[in-house]
C-alpha positions as CSV (number, residue, x, y, z in Angstrom):
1,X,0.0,0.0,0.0
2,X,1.1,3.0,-0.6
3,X,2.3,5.6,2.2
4,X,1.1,9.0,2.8
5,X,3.6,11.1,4.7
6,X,1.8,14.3,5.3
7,X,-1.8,15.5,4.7
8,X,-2.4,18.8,5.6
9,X,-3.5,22.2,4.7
10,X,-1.0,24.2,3.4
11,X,-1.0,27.4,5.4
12,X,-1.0,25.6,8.5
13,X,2.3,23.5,7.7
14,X,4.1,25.8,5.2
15,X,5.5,29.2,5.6
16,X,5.7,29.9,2.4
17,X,4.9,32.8,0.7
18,X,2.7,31.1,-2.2
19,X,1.0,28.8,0.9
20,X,0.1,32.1,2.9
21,X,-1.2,34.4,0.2
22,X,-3.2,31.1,-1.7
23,X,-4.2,28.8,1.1
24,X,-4.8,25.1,-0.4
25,X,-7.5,22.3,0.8
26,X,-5.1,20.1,1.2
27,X,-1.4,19.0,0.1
28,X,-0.2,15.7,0.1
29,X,3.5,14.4,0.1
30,X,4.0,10.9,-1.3
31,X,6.2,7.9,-0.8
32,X,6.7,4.7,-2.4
33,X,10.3,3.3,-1.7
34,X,10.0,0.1,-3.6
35,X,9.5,2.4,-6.8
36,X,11.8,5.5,-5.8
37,X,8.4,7.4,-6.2
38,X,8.3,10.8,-5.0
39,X,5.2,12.8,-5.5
40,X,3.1,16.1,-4.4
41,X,-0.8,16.5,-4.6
42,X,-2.2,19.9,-4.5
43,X,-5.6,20.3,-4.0
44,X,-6.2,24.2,-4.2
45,X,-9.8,24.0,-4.4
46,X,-13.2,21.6,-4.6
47,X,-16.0,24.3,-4.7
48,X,-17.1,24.4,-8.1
49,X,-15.9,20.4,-8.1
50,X,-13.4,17.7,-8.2
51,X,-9.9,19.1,-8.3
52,X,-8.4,18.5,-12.0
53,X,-4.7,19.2,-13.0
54,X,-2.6,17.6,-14.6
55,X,0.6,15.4,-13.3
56,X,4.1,16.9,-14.0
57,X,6.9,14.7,-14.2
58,X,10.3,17.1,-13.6
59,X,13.8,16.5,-12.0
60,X,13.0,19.5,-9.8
61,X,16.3,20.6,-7.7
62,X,14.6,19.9,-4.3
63,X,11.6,19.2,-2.4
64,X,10.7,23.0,-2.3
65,X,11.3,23.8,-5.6
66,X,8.4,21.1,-6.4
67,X,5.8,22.4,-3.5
68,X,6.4,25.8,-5.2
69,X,5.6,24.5,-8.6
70,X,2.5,22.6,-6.9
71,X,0.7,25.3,-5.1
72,X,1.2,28.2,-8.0
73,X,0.0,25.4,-10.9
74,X,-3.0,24.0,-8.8
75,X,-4.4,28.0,-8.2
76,X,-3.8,28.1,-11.7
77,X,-6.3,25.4,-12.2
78,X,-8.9,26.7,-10.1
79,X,-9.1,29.9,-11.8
80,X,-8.3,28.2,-15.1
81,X,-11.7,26.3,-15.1
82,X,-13.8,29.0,-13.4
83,X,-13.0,31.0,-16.4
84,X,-13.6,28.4,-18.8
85,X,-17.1,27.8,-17.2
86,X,-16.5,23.9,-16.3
87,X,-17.4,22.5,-13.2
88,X,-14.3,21.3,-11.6
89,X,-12.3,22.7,-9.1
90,X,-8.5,23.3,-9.0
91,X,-5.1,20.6,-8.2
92,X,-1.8,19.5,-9.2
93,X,0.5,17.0,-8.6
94,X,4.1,16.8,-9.3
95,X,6.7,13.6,-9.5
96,X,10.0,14.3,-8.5
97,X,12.7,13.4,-11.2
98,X,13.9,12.7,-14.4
99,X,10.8,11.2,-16.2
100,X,13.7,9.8,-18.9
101,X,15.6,7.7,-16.1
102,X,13.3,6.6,-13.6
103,X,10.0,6.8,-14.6
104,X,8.6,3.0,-14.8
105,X,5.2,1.3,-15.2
106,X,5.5,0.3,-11.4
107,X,6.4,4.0,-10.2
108,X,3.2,4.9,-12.7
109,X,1.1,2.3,-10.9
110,X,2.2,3.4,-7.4
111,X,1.4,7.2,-7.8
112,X,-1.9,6.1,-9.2
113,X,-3.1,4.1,-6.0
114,X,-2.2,7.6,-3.8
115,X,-4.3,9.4,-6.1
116,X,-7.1,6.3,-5.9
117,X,-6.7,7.3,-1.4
118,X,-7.8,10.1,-2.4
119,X,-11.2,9.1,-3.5
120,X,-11.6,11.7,-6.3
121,X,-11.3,15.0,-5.1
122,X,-8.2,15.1,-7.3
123,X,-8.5,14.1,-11.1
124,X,-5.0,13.8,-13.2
125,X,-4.1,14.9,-16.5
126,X,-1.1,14.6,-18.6
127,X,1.3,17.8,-18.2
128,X,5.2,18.3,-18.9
129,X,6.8,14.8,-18.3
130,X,3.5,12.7,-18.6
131,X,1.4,11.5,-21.8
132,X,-1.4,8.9,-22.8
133,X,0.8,6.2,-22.5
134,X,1.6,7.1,-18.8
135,X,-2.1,7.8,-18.3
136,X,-3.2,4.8,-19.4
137,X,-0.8,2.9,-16.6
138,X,-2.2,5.2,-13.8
139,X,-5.5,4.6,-14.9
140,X,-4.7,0.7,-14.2
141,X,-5.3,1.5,-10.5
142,X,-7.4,4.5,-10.3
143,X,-10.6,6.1,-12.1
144,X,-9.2,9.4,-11.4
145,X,-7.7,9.9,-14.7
146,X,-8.4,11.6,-17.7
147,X,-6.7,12.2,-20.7
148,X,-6.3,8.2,-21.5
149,X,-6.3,7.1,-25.0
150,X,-9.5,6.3,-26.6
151,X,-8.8,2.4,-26.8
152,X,-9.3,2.9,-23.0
153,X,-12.3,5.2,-23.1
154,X,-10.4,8.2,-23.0
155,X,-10.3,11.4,-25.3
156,X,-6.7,10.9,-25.8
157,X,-3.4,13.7,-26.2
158,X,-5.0,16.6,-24.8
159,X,-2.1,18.7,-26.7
160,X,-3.9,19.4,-29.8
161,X,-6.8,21.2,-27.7
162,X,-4.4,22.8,-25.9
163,X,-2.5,24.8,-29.1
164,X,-6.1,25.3,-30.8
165,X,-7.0,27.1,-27.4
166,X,-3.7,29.2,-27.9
167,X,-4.2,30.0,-31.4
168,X,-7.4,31.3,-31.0
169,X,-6.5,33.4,-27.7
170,X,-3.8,34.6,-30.4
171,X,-6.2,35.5,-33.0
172,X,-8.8,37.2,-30.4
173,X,-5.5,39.2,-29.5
174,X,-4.4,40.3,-33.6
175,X,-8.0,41.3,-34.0
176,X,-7.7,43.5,-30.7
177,X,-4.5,45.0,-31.6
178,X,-4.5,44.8,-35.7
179,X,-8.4,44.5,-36.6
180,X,-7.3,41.1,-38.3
181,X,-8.4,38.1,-36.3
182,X,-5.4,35.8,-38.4
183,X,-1.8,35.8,-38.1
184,X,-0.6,35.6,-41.8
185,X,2.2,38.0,-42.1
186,X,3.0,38.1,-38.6
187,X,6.1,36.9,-37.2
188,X,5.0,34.6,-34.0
189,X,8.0,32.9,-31.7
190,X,7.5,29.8,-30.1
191,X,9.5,29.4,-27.1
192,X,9.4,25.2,-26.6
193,X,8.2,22.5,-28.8
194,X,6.9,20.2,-26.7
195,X,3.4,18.5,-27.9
196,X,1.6,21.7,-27.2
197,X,4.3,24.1,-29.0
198,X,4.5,21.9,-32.3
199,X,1.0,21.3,-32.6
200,X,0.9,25.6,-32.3
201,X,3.5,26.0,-34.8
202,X,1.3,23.7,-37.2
203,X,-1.8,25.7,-36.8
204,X,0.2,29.1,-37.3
205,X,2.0,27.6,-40.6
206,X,-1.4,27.0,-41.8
207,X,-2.4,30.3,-40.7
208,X,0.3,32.1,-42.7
209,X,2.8,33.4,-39.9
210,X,5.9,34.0,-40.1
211,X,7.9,31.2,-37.0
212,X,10.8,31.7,-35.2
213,X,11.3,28.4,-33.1
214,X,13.4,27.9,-29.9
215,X,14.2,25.0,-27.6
216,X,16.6,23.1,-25.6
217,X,16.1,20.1,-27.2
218,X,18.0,20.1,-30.8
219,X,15.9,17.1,-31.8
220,X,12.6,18.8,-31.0
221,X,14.0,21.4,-33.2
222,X,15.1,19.0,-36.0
223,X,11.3,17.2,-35.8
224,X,9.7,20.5,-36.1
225,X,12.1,21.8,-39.3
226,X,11.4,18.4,-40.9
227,X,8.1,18.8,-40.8
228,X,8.2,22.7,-41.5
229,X,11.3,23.4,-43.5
230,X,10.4,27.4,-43.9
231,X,10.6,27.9,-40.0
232,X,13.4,30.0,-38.2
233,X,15.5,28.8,-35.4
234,X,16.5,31.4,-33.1
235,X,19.0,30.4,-29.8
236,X,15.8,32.7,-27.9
237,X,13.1,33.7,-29.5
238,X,13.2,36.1,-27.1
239,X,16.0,38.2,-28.4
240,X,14.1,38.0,-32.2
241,X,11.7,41.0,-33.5
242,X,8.7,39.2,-33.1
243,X,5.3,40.7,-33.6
244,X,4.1,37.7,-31.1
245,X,5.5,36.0,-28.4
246,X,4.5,32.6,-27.7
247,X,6.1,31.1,-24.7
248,X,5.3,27.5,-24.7
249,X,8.1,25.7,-22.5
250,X,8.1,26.1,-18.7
251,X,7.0,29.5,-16.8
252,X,8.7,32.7,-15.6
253,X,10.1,33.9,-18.5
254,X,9.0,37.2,-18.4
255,X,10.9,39.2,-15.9
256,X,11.5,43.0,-15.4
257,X,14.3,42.8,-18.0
258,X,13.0,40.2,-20.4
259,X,9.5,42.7,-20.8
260,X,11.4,46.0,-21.1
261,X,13.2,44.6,-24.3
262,X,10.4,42.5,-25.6
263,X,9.6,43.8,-29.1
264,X,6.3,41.7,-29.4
265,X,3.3,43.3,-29.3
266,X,0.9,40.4,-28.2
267,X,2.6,37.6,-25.4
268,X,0.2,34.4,-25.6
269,X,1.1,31.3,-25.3
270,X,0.7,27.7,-23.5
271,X,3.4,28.3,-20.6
272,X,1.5,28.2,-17.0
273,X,2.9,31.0,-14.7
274,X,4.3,33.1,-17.9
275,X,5.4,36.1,-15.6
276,X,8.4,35.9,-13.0
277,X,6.3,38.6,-10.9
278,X,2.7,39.9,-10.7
279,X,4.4,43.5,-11.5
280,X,5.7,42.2,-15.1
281,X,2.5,42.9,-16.9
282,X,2.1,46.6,-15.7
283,X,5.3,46.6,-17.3
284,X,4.0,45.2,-20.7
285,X,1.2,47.0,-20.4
286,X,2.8,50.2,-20.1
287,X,5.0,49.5,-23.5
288,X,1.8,48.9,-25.4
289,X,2.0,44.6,-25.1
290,X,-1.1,42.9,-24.3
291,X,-1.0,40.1,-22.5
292,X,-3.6,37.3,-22.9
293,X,-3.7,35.6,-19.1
294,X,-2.4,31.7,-19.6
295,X,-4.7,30.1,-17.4
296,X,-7.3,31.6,-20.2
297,X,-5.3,30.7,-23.5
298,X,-4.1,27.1,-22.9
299,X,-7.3,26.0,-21.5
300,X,-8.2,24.0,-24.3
301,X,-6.5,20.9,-22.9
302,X,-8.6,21.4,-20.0
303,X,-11.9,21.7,-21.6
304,X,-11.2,18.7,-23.7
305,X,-10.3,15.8,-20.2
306,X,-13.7,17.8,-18.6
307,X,-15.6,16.7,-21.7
308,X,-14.2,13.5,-21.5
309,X,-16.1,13.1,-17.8
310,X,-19.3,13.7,-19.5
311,X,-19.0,12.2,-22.1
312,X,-19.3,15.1,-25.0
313,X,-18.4,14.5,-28.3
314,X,-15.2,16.1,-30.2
315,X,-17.3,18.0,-32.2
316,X,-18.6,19.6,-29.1
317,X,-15.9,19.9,-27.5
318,X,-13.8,21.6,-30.7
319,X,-16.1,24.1,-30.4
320,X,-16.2,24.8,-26.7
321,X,-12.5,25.5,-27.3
322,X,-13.1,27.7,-30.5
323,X,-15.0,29.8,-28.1
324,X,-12.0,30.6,-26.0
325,X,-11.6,33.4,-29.1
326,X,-14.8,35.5,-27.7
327,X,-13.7,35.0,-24.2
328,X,-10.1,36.8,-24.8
329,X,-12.1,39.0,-26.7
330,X,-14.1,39.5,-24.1
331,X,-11.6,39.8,-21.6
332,X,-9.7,42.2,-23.6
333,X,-12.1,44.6,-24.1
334,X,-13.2,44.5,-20.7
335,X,-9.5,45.6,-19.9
336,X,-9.6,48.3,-21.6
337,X,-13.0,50.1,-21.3
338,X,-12.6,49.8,-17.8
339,X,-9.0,50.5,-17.6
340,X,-7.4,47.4,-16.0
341,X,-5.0,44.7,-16.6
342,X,-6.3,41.6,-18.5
343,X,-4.6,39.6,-15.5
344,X,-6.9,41.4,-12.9
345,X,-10.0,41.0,-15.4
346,X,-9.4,37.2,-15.7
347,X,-9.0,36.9,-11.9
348,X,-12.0,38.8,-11.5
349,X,-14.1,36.8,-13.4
350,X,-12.8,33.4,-12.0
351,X,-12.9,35.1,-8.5
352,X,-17.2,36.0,-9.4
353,X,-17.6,32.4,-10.3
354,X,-15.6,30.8,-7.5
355,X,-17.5,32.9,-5.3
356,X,-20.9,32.4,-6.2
357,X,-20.3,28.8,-6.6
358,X,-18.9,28.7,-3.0
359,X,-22.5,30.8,-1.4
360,X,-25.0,28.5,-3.9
């Protein structure tokens, strides 16, 4: 059986800065020594429903580094699917390590059984580190998956939905800025080409833009150049003259210095936790950059797995995620007839929501 080592509301255990200004439900640390598992569970919230967030799999430099990651990416998710008008509430979990050396159908199997303790207030996804294959594992021991492949009743990669959600958040954001809901023309950078950043690049080749391309990994560059011969590779597409700035690899990329040099005027992308501090987008804001929240462009993956637990079809839920356009719109114009940040208009709505949810 599995062994739970702590169980306990955040504020209470941690003094953290994230765990004192965004209290959790609960967080669980996880241990399986027969597997080398190592594992956190954030729940940040159950009021409009089960807890949903995906599983990241990450050779984090310590224990705190991961409860960091944990407690920002599960507020995230709460918010996240307030916006996006699902029922579900807001979690995360995290594996500690390097998915590439120690991640094992056993480990898979043991991490699902914690999540199974947990008797569904916490639903897992695939995120950076996990995918259907691992899904499918975990879901050998628990129902509290989503995101399986469809041989095992699930709605499969999650990716696609993801990027779509992007690229229209993109397009909602050209039409704001341009009066041209497309991107043909425009030069876009794509910062990570991961499943969610290659599927975007596909959609914004088809679109017309211009794409600079960045990551770590030379053969994720290689894929995505075989596939896309007329794309630029840039060491960081930050340091390009972009029209668009598309982070799609982890978060905090946007600092004070990274924002005051940034020559794109739209940042949208799939990264969660895009700005290194809350101050960043007054910054961007002040230089003319709009900034499309994350937690409301790359909410497509989450509206898909929440399909997927009622059943809808893909029809239904392609165009649930097409709709994320009118809600940056939406969002956007809210911002500026009423003269605030898109961040603070995005928390306001999800705050509304999570509100009324919590007095009904």
């Amino acid at each position: 059986m599995p062994q739970i080592l702590e169980h306990a509301t955040a504020t209470t255990v941690f003094d953290r800065e994230d765990a004192s200004e965004h209290p959790h439900e609960q967080v669980i640390f996880c241990e399986d020594a027969a597997t080398g598992l190592q594992a956190i569970i954030g729940i940040h919230s159950t009021v409009r429903g089960p807890a949903l967030g995906g599983t990241r799999f990450y050779p984090y430099p310590d224990q705190g580094a991961a409860l960091t990651d944990v407690l920002r990416l599960s507020r995230g998710m709460t918010y996240k699917a307030a916006v996006a008008g699902v029922d579900l509430g807001g979690g995360k979990a995290v594996i500690i390590g390097d998915p590439n050396r120690i991640k094992t159908p056993g480990l898979l199997r043991a991490y699902g059984r914690f999540i199974d303790t947990l008797g569904g207030r916490y639903i897992s996804a695939g995120d950076v580190g996990t995918n259907t294959a691992d899904l499918d594992i975990i879901g050998e021991v628990t129902n509290h998956v989503v995101g399986r492949s469809a041989r095992t009743g699930g709605s499969g990669d999650s990716a696609p939905m993801t990027a779509l959600g992007v690229f229209q958040s993109m397009r909602a954001a050209a039409d704001s800025i341009w009066r041209a809901p497309s991107l043909a023309g425009r030069t876009v950078g794509v910062e990570g080409l991961g499943k969610v950043g290659t599927e975007l690049v596909a959609l914004l080749h088809a679109d017309g833009a211009r794409i600079v391309v960045a990551d770590v990994d030379p053969d994720a560059v290689r894929r995505v150049r075989d596939r896309f011969p007329d794309v630029s590779v840039a060491a960081h597409v930050l340091g390009a003259d972009l029209d668009v700035y598309a982070p799609c690899a982890l978060g905090g990329t946007l600092t004070t210095d990274t924002a005051s040099t940034l020559t794109a005027r739209i940042v949208c992308g799939a990264a969660n936790n895009q700005l290194w501090t809350p101050d960043v987008e007054q910054i961007l804001t002040d230089r003319g950059v709009v900034w499309v929240p994350d937690y409301v462009a790359n909410a497509g993956g989450l509206i898909q797995v929440a399909g997927e637990l009622r059943r809808a079809s893909a029809e239904r839920i392609r165009t649930e995620v097409d709709a994320i356009y009118d809600t940056v719109s939406s969002l956007l114009e809210q911002s500026r007839t009423e003269s605030i940040l898109p961040g603070r208009a995005a928390d306001r709505i999800a705050e509304e929501r999570i509100w009324s949810a919590r007095g009904a």
